[in-house]
C-alpha positions in Angstrom: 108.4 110.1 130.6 107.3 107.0 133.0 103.7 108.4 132.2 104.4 108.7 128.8 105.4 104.7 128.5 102.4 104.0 130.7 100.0 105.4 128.5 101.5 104.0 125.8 101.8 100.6 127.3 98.2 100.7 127.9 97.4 101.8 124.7 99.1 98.4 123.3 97.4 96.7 125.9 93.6 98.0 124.6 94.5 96.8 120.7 95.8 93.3 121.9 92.6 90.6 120.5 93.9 87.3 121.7 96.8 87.0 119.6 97.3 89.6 117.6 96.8 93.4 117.9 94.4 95.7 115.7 96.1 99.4 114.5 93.0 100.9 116.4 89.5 100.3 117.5 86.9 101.0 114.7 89.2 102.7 112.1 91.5 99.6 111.3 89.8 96.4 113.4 92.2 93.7 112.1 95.7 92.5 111.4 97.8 94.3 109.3 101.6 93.1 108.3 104.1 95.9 109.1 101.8 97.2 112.2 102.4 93.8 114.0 106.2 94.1 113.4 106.5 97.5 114.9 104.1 96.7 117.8 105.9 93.4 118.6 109.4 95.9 119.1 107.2 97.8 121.6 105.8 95.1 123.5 109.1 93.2 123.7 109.7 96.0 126.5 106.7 94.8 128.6 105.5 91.8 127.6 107.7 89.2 125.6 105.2 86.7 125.2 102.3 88.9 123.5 104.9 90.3 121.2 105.9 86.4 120.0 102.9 85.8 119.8 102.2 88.9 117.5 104.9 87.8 114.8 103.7 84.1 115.3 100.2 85.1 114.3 101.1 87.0 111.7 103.4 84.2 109.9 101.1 82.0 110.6 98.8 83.7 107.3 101.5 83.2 105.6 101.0 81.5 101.8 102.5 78.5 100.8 104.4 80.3 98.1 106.1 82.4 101.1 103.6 85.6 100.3 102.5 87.8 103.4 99.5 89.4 103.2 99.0 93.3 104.1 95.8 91.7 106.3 94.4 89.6 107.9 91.2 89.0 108.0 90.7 87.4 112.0 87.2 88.8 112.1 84.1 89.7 110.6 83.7 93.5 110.1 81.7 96.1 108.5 83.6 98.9 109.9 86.6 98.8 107.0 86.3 99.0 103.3 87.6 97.0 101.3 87.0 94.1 103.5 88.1 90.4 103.2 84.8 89.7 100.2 86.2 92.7 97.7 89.9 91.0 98.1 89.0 87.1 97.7 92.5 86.1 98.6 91.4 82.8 97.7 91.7 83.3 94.2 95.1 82.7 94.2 95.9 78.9 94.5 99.3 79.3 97.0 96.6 81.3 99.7 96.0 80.9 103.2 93.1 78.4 104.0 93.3 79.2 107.8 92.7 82.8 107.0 91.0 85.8 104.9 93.2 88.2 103.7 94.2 90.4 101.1 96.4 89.4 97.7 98.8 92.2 98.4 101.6 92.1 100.4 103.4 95.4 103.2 106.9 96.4 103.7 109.0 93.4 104.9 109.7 94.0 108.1 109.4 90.5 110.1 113.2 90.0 109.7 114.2 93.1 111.6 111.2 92.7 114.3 112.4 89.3 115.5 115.8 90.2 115.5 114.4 93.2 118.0 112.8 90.7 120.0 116.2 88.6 120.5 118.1 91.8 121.2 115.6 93.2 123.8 115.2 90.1 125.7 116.6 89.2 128.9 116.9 85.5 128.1 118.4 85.0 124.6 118.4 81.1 124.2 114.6 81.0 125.4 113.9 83.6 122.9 115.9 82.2 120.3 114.4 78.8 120.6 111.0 80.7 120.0 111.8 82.8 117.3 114.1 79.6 115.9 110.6 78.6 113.3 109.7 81.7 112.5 113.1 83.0 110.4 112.7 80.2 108.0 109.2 81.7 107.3 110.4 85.0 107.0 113.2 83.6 104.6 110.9 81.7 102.3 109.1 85.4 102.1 112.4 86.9 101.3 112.4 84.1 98.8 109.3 84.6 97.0 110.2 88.2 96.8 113.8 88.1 95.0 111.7 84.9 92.9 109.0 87.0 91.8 109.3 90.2 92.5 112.3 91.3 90.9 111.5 92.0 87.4 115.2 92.4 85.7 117.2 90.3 88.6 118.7 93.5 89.8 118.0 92.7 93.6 115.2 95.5 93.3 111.5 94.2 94.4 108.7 96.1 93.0 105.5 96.5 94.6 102.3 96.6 92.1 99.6 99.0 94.6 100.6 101.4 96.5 99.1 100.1 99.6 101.6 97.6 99.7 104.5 100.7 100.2 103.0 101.3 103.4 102.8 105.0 102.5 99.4 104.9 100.6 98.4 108.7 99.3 101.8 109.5 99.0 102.2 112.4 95.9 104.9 110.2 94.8 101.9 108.2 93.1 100.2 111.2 91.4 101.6 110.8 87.9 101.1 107.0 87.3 97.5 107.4 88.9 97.1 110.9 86.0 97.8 108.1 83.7 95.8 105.8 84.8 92.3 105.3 83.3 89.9 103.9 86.2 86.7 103.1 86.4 84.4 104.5 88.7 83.8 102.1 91.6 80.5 102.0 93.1 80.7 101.5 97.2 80.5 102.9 100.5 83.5 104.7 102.4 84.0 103.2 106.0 87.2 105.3 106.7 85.4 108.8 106.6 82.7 107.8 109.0 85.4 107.8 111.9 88.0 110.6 110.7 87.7 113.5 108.8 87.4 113.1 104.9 89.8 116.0 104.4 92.8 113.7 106.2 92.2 110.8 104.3 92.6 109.8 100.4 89.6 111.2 97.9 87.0 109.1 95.8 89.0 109.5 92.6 92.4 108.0 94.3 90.0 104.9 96.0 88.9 103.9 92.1 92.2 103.6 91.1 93.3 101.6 94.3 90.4 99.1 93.9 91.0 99.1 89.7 94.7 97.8 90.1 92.8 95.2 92.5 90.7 94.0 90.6 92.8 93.7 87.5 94.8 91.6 89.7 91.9 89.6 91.0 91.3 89.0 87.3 94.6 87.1 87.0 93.7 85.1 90.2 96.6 87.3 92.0 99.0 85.7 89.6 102.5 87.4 89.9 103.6 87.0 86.4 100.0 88.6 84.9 100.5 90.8 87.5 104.3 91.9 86.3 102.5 92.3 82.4 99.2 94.0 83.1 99.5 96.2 86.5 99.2 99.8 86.0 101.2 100.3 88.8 104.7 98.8 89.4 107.6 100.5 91.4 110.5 100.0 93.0 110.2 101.8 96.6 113.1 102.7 98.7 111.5 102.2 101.9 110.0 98.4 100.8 113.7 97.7 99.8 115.2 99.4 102.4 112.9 96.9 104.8 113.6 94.0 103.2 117.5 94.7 103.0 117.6 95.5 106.7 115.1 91.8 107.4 118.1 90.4 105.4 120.6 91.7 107.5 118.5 90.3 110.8 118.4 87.1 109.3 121.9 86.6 108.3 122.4 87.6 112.1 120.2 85.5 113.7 120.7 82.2 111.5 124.7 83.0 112.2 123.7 82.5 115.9 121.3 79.3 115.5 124.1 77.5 113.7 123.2 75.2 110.6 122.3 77.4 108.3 125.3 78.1 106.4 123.2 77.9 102.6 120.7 80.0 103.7 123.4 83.1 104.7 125.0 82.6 101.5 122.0 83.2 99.7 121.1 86.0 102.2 124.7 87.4 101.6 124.2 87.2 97.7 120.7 89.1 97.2 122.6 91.8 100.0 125.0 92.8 97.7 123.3 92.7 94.3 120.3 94.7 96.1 122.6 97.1 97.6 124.5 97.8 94.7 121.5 98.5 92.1 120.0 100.5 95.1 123.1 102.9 94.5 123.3 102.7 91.0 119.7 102.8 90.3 117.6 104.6 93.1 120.0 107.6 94.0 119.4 110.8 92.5 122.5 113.2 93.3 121.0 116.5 92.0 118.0 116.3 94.4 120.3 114.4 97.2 118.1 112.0 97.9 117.1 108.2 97.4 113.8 108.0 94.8 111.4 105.7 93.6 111.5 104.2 90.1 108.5 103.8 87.9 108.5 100.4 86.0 105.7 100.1 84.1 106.3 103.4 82.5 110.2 103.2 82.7 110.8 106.4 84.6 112.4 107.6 87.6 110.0 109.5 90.4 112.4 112.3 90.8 110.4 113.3 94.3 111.8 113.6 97.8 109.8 111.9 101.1 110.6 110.6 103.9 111.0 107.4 102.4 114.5 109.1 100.7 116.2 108.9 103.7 115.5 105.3 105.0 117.9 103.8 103.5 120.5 104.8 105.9 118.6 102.4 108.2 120.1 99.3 106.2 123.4 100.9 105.8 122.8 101.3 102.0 124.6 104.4 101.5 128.3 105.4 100.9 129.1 108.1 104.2 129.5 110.6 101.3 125.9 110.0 100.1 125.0 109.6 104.1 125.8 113.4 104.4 124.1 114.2 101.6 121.2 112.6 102.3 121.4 114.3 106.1 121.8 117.9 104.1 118.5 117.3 102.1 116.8 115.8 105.1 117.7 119.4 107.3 117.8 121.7 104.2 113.9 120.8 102.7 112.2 119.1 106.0 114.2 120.5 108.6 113.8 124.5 109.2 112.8 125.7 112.7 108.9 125.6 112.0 108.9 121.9 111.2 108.7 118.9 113.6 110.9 116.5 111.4 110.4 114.4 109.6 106.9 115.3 107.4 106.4 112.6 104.6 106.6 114.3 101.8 108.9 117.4 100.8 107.8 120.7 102.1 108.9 122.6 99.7 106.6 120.9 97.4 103.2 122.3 95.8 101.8 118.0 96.3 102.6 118.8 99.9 99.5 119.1 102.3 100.4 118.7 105.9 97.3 117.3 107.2 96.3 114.6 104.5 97.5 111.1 105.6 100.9 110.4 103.6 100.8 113.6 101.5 102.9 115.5 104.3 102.2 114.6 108.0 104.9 113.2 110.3 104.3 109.4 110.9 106.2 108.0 114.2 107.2 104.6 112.4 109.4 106.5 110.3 110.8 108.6 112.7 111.9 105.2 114.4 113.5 103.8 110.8 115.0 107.6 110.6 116.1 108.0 113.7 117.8 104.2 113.7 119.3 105.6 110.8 120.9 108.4 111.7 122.1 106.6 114.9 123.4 104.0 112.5 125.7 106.7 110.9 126.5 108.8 113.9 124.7 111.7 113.5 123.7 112.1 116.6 122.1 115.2 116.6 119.7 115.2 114.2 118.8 111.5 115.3 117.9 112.8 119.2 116.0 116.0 117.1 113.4 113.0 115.5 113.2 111.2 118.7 112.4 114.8 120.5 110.0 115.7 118.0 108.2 112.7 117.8 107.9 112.7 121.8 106.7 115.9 121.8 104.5 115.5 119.0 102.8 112.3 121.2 103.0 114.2 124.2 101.2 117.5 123.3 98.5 115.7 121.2 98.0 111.7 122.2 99.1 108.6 120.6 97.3 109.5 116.9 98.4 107.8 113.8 100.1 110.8 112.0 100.6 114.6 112.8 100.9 118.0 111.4 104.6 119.0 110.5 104.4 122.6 111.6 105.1 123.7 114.8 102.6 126.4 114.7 99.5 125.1 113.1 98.7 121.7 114.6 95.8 122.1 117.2 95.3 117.8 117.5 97.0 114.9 115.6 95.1 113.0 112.6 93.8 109.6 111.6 93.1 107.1 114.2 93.8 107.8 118.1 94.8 105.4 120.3 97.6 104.2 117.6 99.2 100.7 118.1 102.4 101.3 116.2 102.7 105.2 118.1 102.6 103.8 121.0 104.9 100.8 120.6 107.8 103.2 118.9 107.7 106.1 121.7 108.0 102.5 124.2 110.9 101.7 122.0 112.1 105.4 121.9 111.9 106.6 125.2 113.8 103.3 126.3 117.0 104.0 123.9 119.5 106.1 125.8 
């Protein structure tokens, strides 16, 4: 295992660009938003001061309405498409001037990351001191959330692409995109020059993910157009599940600052209205499972991912629904030919295990699983996902996402050499 968290270390080390760290060389060459939060947990282990300095460089793109891009832009590239000229971030009159980026925003996850930093150092008033600027950033991006991002005040966020729920192909997506009518875009692929075309998201599924752009770009990235006219607009459980858990961080950390006794309030308030529609709303008991909710066409997403079962790493659910979530998670994901946990049900015709969020097993959900179950004492099936995920890392390198089934997987997918991999089996393998 020491070799393990070497390799891994200097895997971190290779991505780190003065400031920041890149995903992976040549696939993904700059910043992006929840990558940075997961790779500063992994190199709080080694090196505190690079892992500051990831969250500080990634708040410091932040917009002056509190929005936090999924991007950032640091350098000029030609290797990733669509780059920082299709997104013109600077549409929007609240953007960064310091930085390129894109208008669309990641799963919240700053909160939780700096509240990992405090708890794995060694010296918790240096760290605190550091970290100290960077909450009320991350609270002003809480703030423009539950401001404009909550569509009925119910303490649900929506997200308006699916790029920003992190999980981009997912088949959760397939029926708004079959209603969607997209025009066909006109450009040049940079993904599928690196990896395999058959791992990553078609032609067909890119014009719809740069049509909801540009409609957006149309409206000068303007929330409220954005609200009216998107296509696409759903409440994810993983996105809220993040942002609920940030919360949670923040309440922590500004309880040990002092002084901040408005802002926990507040904090306190969106936690319980956010936890309670989460219940009502996004809990499906026949399938056992947490779901997504479609807004713009009113309708539940009555699928199950991995995404179902993240919310027990905010404590969102009752220990009843807890169990039930852990009997879905064994009963559809979890038979003795699957690494757990794949993305998106087996049991399901949209599954296809080696197509980037349409199945595979992705190691920054593993962590959020694993946390979890941890969270909710089960124990077992929480060391099973850490297992799996070493194993998987161990028998095929530190690749971005990997086949589910024990006996077909011959070499992991997507980008090698991946930041947030690497930084979770660090964090992993230290967690006894």
């Amino acid at each position: 295992m020491k070799e393990l968290q070497k390799q891994a270390m200097k895997v971190l080390e290779n991505n780190w660009k003065d400031g920041f760290s890149i995903p992976c060389e040549a696939l993904y060459p700059f910043q992006w938003n929840w990558d940075s939060g997961f790779i500063a947990i992994g190199l709080a282990h080694f090196d505190m001061e690079k892992a500051v300095k990831e969250m500080e460089t990634l708040l410091d793109a932040q917009w002056e309405n509190g929005f936090i891009p999924h991007i950032i832009f640091h350098t000029e590239s030609d290797t990733y498409f669509p780059g920082a000229d299709f997104h013109c971030s600077h549409l929007h009159p609240s953007a960064s001037k310091k930085y390129k980026s894109t208008g669309m925003t990641q799963p919240p996850v700053a909160g939780f990351a700096l509240h990992e930093l405090y708890k794995k150092s060694k010296n918790k008033q240096s760290i605190l001191a550091k970290i100290a600027p960077m909450l009320n950033k991350v609270y002003k991006n809480h703030e423009y959330f539950y401001s404009n991002r909550d569509l009925h005040n119910e303490g649900l966020v929506y997200i308006y692409h699916n790029w920003e729920s992190g999980t981009d192909n997912s088949p959760l997506w397939d029926d708004i995109f079959n209603k969607m009518r997209s025009p066909e875009f006109t450009f040049e692929r940079r993904d599928t020059t690196h990896v395999d075309a058959s791992q990553r998201p078609s032609k067909k599924e890119y014009d719809h993910y740069l049509n909801i752009i540009e409609i957006a770009k149309t409206h000068n990235y303007n929330d409220q157009k954005i609200a009216e006219l998107s296509p696409f607009l759903v409440q994810d459980p993983l996105f809220n599940t993040m942002l609920i858990k940030s919360n949670e961080s923040l309440i922590a950390l500004f309880q040990l600052i002092g002084n901040n006794e408005e802002k926990i309030q507040q904090l306190e308030a969106w936690q319980q209205k956010s936890i309670q529609s989460f219940n009502e709303k996004l809990f499906n008991k026949e399938l056992g499972a947490y779901i997504h909710y479609d807004l713009r066409n009113d309708t539940p997403l009555n699928y199950v991912s991995s995404s179902s079962f993240s919310p027990l790493y905010a404590g969102i659910p009752t220990k009843e629904n807890a169990e039930i979530l852990v009997k879905t998670m064994l009963d559809k994901f979890g038979n003795d030919h699957q690494y757990l946990c794949a993305s998106f049900d087996p049991t399901s015709e949209r599954y296809n295990p080696r197509k980037y969020w349409r199945g595979p097993v992705w190691i920054n959900v593993n962590w959020i699983l694993y946390n979890g179950l941890k969270k909710y004492r089960f124990t077992e099936i929480a060391e099973r996902i850490k297992n799996d995920s070493i194993t998987l890392v161990e028998k095929y390198g530190f690749y971005e996402y990997f086949d589910a089934r024990k006996d077909k997987g011959e070499t992991g997918y997507g980008g090698n050499n991946f930041s947030w991999t690497a930084a979770l089996i660090i964090d992993m393998l230290n967690d006894n």
